[in-house]
N, CA, C and O atoms as CSV, one atom per row, in Angstrom:
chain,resi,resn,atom,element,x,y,z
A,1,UNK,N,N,0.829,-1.212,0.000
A,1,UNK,CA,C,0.000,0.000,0.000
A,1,UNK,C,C,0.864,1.262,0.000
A,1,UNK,O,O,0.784,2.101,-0.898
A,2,UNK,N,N,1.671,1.360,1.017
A,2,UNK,CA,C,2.934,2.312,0.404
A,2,UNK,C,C,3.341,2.709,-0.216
A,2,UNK,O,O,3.626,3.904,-0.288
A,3,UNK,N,N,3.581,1.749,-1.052
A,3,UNK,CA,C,4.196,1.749,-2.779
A,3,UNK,C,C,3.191,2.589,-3.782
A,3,UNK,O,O,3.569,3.285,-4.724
A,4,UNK,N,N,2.240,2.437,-3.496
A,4,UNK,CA,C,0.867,3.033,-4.294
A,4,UNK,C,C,0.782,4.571,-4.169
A,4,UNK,O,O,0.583,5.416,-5.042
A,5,UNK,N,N,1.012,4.716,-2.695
A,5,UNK,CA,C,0.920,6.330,-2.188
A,5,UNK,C,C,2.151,7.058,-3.076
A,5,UNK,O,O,2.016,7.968,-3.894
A,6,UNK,N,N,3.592,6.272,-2.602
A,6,UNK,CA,C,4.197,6.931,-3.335
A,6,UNK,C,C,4.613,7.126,-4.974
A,6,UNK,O,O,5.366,8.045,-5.297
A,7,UNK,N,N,4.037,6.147,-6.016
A,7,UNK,CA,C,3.943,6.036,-7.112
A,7,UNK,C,C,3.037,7.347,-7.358
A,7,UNK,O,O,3.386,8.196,-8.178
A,8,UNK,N,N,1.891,7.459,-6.625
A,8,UNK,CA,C,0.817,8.166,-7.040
A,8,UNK,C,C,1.640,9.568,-6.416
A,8,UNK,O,O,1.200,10.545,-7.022
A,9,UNK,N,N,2.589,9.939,-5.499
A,9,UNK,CA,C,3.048,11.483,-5.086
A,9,UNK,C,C,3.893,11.506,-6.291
A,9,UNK,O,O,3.579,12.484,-6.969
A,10,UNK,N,N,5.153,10.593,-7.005
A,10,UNK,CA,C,5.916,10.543,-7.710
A,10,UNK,C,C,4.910,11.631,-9.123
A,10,UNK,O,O,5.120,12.832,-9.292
A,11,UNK,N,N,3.957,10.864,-9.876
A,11,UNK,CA,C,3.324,10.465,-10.327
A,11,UNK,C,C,2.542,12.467,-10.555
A,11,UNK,O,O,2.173,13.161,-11.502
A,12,UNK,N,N,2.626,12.585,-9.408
A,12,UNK,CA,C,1.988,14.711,-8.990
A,12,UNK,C,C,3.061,15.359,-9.378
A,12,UNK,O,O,2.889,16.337,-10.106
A,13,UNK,N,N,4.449,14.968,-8.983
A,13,UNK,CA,C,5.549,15.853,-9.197
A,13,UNK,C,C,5.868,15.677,-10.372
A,13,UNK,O,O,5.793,16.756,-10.961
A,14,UNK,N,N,6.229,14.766,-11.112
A,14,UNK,CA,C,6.302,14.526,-12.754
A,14,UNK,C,C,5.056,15.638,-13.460
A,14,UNK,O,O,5.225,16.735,-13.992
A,15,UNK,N,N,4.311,15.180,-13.317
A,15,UNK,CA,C,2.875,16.214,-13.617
A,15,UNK,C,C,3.220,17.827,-14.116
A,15,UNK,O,O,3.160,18.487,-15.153
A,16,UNK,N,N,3.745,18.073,-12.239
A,16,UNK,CA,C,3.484,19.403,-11.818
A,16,UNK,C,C,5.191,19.963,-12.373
A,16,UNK,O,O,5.386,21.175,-12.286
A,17,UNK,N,N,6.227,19.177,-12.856
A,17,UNK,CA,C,7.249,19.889,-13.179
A,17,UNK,C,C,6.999,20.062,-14.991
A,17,UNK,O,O,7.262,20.965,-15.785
A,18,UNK,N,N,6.363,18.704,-15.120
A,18,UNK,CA,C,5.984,19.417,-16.757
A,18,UNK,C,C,4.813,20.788,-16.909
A,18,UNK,O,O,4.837,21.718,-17.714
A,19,UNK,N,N,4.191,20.599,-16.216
A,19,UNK,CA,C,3.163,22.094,-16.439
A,19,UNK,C,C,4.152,23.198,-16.165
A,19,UNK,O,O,3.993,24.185,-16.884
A,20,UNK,N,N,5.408,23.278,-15.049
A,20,UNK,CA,C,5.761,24.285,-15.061
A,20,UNK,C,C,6.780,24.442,-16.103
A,20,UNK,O,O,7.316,25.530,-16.309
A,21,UNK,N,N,7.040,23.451,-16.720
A,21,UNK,CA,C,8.707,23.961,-17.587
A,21,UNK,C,C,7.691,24.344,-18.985
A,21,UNK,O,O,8.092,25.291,-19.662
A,22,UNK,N,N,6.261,23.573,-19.487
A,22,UNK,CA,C,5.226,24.651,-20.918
A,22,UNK,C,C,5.307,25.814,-19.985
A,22,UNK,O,O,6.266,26.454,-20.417
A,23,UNK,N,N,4.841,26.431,-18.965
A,23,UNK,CA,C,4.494,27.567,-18.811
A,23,UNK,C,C,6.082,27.871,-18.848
A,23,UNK,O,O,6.203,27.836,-20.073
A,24,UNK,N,N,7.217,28.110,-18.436
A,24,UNK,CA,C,8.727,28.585,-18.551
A,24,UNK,C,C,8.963,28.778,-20.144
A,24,UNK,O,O,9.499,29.768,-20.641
A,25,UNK,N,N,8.585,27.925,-20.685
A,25,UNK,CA,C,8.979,27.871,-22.081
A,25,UNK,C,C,7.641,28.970,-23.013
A,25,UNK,O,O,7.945,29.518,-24.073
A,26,UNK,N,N,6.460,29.097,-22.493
A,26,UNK,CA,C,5.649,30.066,-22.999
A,26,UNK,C,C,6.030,31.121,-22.777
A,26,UNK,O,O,5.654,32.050,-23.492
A,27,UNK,N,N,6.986,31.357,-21.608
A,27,UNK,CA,C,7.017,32.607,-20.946
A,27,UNK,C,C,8.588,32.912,-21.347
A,27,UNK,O,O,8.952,34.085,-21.255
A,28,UNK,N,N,9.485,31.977,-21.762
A,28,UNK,CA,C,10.752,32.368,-22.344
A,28,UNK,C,C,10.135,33.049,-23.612
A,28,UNK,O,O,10.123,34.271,-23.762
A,29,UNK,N,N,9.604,32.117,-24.547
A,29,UNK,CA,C,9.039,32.706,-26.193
A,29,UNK,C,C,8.886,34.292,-25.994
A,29,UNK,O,O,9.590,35.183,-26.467
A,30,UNK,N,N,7.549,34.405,-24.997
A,30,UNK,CA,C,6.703,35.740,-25.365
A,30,UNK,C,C,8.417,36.833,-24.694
A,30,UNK,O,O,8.777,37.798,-25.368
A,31,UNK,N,N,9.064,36.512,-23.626
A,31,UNK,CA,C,10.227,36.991,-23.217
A,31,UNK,C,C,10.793,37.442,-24.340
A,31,UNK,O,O,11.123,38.620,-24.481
A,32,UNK,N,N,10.928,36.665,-25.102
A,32,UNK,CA,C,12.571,36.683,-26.313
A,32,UNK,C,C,11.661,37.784,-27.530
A,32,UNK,O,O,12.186,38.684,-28.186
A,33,UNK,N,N,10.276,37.399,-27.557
A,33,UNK,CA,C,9.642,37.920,-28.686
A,33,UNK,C,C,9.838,40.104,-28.343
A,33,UNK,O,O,10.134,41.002,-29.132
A,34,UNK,N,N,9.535,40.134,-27.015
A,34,UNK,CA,C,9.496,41.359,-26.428
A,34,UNK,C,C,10.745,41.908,-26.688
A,34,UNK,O,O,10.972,42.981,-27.248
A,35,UNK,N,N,11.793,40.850,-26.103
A,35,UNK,CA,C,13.076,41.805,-25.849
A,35,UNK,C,C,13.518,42.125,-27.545
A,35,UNK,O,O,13.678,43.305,-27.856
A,36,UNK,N,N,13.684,41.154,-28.497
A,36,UNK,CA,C,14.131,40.973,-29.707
A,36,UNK,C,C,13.375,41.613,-30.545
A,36,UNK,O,O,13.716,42.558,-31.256
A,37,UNK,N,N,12.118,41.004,-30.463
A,37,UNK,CA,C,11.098,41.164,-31.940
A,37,UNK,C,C,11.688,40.477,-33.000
A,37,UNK,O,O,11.069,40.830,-34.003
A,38,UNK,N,N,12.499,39.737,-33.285
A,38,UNK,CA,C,13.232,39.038,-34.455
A,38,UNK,C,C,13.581,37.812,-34.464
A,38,UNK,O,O,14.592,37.379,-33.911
A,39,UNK,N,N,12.684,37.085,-35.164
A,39,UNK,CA,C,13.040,35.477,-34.862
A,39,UNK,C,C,14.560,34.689,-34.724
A,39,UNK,O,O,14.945,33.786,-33.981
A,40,UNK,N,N,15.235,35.481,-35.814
A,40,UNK,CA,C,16.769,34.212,-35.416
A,40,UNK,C,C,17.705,34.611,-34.052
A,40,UNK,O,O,18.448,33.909,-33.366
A,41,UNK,N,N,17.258,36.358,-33.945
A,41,UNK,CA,C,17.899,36.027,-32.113
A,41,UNK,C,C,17.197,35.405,-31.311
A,41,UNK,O,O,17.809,35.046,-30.305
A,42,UNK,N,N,15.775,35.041,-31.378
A,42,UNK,CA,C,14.998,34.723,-30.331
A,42,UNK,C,C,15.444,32.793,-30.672
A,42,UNK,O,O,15.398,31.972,-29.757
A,43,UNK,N,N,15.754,32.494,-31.811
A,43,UNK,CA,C,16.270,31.429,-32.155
A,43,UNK,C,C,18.133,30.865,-31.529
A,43,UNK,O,O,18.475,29.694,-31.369
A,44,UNK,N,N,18.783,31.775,-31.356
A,44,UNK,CA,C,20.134,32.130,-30.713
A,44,UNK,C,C,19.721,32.318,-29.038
A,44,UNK,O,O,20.231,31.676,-28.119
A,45,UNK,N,N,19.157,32.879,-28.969
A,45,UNK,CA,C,18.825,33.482,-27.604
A,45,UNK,C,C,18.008,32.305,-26.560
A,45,UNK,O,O,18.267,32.061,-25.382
A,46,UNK,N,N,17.011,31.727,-27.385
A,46,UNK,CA,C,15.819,31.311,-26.513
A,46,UNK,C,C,16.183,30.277,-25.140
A,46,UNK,O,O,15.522,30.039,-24.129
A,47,UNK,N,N,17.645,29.747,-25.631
A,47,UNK,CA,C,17.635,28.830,-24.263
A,47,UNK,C,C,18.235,29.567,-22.972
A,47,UNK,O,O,18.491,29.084,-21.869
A,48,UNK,N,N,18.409,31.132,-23.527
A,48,UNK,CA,C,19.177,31.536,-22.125
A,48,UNK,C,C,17.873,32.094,-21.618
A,48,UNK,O,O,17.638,31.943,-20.419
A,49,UNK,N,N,16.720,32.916,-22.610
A,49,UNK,CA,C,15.079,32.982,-21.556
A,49,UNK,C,C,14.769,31.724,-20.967
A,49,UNK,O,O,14.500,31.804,-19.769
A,50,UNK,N,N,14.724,30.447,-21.529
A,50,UNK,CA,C,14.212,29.703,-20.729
A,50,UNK,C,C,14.795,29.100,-19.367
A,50,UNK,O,O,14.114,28.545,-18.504
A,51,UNK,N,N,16.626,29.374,-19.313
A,51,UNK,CA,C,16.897,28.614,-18.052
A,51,UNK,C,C,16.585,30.609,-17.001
A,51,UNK,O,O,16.674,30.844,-15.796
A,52,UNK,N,N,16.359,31.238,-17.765
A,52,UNK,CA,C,16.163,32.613,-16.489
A,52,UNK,C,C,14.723,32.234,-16.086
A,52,UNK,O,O,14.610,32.102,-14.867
A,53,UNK,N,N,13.417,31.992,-16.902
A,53,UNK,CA,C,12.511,31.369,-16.929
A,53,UNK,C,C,11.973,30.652,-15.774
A,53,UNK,O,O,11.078,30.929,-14.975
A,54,UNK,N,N,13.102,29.223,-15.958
A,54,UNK,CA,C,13.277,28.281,-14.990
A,54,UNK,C,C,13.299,28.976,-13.601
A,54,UNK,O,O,12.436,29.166,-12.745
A,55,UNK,N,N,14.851,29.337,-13.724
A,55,UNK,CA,C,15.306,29.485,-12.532
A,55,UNK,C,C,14.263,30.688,-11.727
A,55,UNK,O,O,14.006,30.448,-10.547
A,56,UNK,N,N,13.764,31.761,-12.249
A,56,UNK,CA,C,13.516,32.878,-11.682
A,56,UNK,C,C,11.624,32.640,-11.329
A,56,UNK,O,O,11.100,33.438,-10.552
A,57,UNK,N,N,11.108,31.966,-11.712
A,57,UNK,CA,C,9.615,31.070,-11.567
A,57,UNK,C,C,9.654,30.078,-10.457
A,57,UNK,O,O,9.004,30.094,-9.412
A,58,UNK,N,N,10.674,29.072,-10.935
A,58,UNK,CA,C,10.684,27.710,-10.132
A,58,UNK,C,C,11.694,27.395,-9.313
A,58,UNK,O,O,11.680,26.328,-8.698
């Protein structure tokens, strides 16, 4: 029965870290779109919005 509880908490946190890294990554895009306005820096750029994203959210 143990095993169940914690499969099923495991199971919330998997969940709840993917909802937050779409919302990090929606919120890097519209980030890069603001600061840039120009797709190939926001293409160069986008993984440094998303780990500020990360880090500064979660």
């Amino acid at each position: 029965m143990r095993h169940m509880k914690s499969t099923g908490f495991m199971r919330r946190i998997f969940i709840s870290n993917a909802l937050q890294k779409e919302f990090a990554h929606k919120n890097a895009l519209s980030l890069c779109e603001q600061t840039f306005n120009d797709a190939p820096y926001c293409e160069t750029y986008y993984p440094i919005f998303l780990d500020l994203c990360l880090i500064t959210w979660f």
